[in-house]
N, C-alpha and C positions, 0 to 999 in steps of 0.2 A: 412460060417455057424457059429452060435453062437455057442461056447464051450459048453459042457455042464457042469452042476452046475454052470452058470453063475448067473449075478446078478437076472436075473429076474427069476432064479429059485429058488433061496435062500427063505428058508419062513421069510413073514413078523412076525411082533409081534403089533397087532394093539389092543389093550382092545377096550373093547365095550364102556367101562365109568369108567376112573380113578380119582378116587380124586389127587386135585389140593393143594400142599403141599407147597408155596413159600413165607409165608408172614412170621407175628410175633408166630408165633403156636410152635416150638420150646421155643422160647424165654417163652411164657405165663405157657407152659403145665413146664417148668424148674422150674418156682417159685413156680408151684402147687408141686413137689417133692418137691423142697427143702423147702418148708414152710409145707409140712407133711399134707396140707389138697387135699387128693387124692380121698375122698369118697364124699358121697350126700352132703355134709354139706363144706361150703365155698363162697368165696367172686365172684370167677368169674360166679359162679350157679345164683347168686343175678345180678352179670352185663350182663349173657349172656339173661337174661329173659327181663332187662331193656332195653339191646338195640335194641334185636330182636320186641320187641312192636314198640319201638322209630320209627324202620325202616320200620315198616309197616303202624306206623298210628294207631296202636291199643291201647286199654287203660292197659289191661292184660297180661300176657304172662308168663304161666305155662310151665317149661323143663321138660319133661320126657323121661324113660329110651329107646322110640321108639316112631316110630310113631303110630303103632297100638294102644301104652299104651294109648296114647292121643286121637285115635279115642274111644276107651273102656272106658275113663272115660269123654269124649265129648256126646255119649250116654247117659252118666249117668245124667250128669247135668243138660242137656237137658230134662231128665221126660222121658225117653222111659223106660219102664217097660216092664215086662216079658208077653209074647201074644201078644206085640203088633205089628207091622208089622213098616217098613220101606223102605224107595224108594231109590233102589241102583242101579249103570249101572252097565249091563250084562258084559260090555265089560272093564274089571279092573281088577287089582292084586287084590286078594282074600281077603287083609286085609281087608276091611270096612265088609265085609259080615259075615268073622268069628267074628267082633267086634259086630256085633246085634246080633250074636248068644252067645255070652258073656255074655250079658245083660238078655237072655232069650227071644229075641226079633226073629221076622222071618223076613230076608229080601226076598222082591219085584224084582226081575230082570224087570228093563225096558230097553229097546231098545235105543240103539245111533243114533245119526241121520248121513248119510253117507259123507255128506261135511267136516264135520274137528270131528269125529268119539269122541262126547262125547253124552253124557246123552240127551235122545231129549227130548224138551222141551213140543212139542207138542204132541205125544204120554203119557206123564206123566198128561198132563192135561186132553187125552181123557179117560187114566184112573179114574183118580179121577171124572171125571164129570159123565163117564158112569159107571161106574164099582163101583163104593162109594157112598153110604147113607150120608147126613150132618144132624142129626138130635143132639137134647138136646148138641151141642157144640163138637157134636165128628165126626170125620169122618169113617163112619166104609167100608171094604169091603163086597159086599154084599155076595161076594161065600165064605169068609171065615168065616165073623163073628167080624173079630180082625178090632181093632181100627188102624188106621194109624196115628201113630205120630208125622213122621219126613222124611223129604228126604233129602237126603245123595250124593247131583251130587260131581264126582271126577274128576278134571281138570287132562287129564290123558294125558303125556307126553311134559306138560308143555304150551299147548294151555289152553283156560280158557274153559269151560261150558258157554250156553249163557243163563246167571242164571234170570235176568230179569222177566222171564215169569215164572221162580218157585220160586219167592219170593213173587211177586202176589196170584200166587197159596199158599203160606205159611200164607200169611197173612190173605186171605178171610179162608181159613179154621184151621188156630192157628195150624198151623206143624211148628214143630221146623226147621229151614235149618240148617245141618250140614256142613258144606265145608270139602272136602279132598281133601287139596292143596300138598298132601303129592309130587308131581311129578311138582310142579309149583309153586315155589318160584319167583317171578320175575315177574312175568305174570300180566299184567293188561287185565281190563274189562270195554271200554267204559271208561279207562284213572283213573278207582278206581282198587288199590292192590288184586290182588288178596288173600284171609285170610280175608278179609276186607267187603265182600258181603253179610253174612247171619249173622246167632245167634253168632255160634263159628264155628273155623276153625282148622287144623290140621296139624303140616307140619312133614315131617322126615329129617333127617340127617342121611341115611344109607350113605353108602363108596362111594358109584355111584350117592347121589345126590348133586344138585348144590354145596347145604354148606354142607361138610360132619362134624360129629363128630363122627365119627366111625361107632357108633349105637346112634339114640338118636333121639329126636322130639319134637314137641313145639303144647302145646294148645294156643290158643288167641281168646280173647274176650273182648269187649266194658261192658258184667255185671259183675259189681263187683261180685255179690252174685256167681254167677257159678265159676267166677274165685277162688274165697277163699275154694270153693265148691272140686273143681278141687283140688287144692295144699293139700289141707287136705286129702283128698281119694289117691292122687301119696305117700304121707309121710304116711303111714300104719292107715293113719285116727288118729291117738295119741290128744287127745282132753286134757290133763294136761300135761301141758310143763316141768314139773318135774318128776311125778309119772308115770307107764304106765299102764295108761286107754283106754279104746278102746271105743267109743259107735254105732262105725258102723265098718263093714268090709270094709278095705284099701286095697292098694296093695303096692308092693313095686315098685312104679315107677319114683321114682327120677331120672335123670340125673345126672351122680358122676362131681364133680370139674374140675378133667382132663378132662372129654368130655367137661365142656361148656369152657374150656381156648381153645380149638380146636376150637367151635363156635366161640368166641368170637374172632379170628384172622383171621376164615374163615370168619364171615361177616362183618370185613373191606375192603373182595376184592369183593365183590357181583357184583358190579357192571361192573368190570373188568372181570368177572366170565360169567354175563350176554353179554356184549360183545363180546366176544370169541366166545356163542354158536349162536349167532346169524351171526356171521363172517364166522363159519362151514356151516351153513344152508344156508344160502345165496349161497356159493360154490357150495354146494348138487344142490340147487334146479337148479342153470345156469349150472350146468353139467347134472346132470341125468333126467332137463327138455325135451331133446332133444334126451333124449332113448324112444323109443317107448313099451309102455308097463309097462313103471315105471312112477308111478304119485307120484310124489313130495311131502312132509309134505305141509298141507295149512295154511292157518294165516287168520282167519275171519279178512274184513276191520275193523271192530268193538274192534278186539283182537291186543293184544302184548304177541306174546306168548314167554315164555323161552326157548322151544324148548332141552328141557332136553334130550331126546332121538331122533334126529333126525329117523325120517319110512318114507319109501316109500312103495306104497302099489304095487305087482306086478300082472300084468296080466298075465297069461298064454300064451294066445292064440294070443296074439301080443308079449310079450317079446319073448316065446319061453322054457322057462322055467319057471317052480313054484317058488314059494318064499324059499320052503323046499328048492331047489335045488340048489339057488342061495345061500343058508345060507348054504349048504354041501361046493361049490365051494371057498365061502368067508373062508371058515377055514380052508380048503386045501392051500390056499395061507396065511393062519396067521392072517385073518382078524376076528375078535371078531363081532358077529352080533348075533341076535338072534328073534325069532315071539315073537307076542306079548300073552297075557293072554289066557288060555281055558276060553271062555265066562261061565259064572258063572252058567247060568241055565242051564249047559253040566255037572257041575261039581259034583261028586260022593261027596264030602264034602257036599254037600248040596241039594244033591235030596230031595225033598218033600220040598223045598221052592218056591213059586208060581212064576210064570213069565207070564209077559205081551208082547204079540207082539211081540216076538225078533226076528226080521226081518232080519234085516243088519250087529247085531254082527259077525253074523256066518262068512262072506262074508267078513268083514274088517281082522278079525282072519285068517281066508286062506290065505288073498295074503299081509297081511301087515308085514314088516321087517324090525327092528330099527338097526342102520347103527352108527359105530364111533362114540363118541360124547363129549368124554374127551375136558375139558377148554384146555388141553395142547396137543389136536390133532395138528400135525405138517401142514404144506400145503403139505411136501412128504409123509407120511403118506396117507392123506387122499385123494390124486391123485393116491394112489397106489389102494386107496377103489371103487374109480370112475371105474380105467382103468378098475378092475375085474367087477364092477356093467357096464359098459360100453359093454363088447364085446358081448355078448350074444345076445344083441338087435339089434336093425337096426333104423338107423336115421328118425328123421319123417320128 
């Protein structure tokens, strides 16, 4: 018999998503002390905006102090004003949706389509074609009233959106596309950057994402006008570079020195970063393919996703357990896992905001659960994630 408190009873220590700390980030964030420029104002603020464009392809590239800030004055720049409505998936972290209510705006919950669980394309278009008036250049809803702006798809967990079909849609009816790449840095669409597909795009750098800078985020965009747009409204809007004058309301959204010397070392490994999470996923899916009842993160042939949070979505009634249950089991053994978002049109934050068709959110929400996904998950580590997601099931 095995002793007891042996190895396998010892709890693991698995995070769900750790930032990846191995490169010049020490070195950089060193010169930011000892050169005394620690706040919004400095050299690596100015390099981390320069390279982060460079890496994307983009012509722009505003730092700010999160990603929300970036979606909230990505909004702005954009022309979405107060009443008007925008097109957000149901099935996402809550930031883009309190970002239109920022603005004065009511966001639209649409429906994800259930193969790789982002914003569907086709449901968004059977809104606006049945559900929307195009008249005198505007596109209005007909049960509200309010004008439709802008759609907002969120590349959610590091697969892209298959944006294609609502940028057609943006352009016959002049909607601004917002991109919320905030969970997919990395990710390409049909072989184009993701950040790189509509108007402007939005990424974050919280602790858990690919490139972390603690807290922090990045606007980018191809217009000049929005981009200077953007920088002026993160810096308190100050319109005399001497005296302080104000002629609009700002915010304070700069990103400080220290955060972008953090960027600016995280994204000389991206690619290395990138690599790792696709090394993990690959693992997951030839292990946990062959559990019955867990279905695998997918990857449109179309997509390269980053795969930020590796999910599997679980079945009940073939696993044998709920997704709750497996997420109880995984942290009794020390494993970091967690579901994914309360779909947005459930959410008490935002009752009395309209929602279309939300069919499949509900359904990917129930059984779907994002599994290890740290760049420095070990191979015993994340076999120790397997064995636990492993035994419950039965072989197919």
């Amino acid at each position: 018999m095995r002793p007891e408190n042996g190895p396998e009873d010892r709890p693991l220590n698995v995070p769900l998503c750790a930032p990846e700390i191995r490169g010049r980030e020490w070195e950089y964030v060193k010169e930011c002390l000892d050169g005394g420029w620690v706040s919004s104002v400095g050299a690596f603020v100015d390099r981390f905006e320069r390279e982060f464009a460079a890496h994307l392809g983009v012509a722009h590239a505003v730092a700010t102090a999160s990603g929300t800030a970036a979606l909230h004055v990505a909004l702005l720049v954009a022309g979405v004003r107060p009443e008007d409505e925008v097109l957000v998936p149901a099935l996402t972290f809550i930031a883009p949706a309190n970002a239109v209510r920022y603005v004065g705006a009511w966001p639209v919950f649409m429906d994800v389509e259930p193969r790789y669980w982002q914003m569907d394309p086709e449901k968004v278009a059977d809104f606006v074609e049945r559900q929307c008036r195009w008249s005198d250049g505007r596109l209005t809803n007909r049960e509200t009233g309010r004008v439709v702006r802008a759609l907002l798809p969120v590349h959610v967990l590091g697969h892209p959106v298959d944006i294609d079909p609502l940028l057609a849609l943006a352009q016959k009816y002049g909607l601004a596309l917002i991109e919320d790449a905030t969970e997919s840095l990395g990710a390409r669409y049909k072989g184009r950057s993701v950040g790189h597909l509509g108007n402007v795009a939005c990424f974050s750098f919280n602790g858990n994402k690919l490139l972390t800078t603690g807290s922090g985020g990045m606007l980018v965009t191809d217009d000049e006008t929005w981009a200077g747009r953007a920088k002026y409204l993160t810096t308190q809007a100050k319109d005399d570079p001497t005296e302080y004058v104000h002629n609009a309301i700002g915010f304070n959204y700069r990103l400080t020195n220290v955060q972008a010397a953090l960027g600016c070392a995280q994204l000389e490994q991206v690619a290395a970063f990138l690599a790792a999470k696709r090394r993990i996923a690959e693992a997951y899916s030839v292990a946990l393919g062959e559990v019955s009842g867990l279905e695998p993160m997918p990857e449109a042939l179309w997509a390269r996703s980053a795969f930020w949070l590796y999910t599997v979505l679980v079945d009940e009634g073939l696993y044998g357990l709920d997704s709750r249950v497996l997420l109880r089991r995984l942290a009794e053994k020390g494993v970091q896992a967690r579901p994914l978002w309360q779909p947005l049109h459930r959410s008490r934050a935002h009752a009395g905001c309209p929602s279309y068709r939300v069919e499949v959110a509900d359904r990917i929400h129930r059984q779907a659960l994002s599994l290890p996904s740290s760049v420095g998950l070990t191979p015993v580590q994340q076999q120790a994630v397997i064995d636990v997601c492993r035994r419950p099931g039965r072989s197919r």
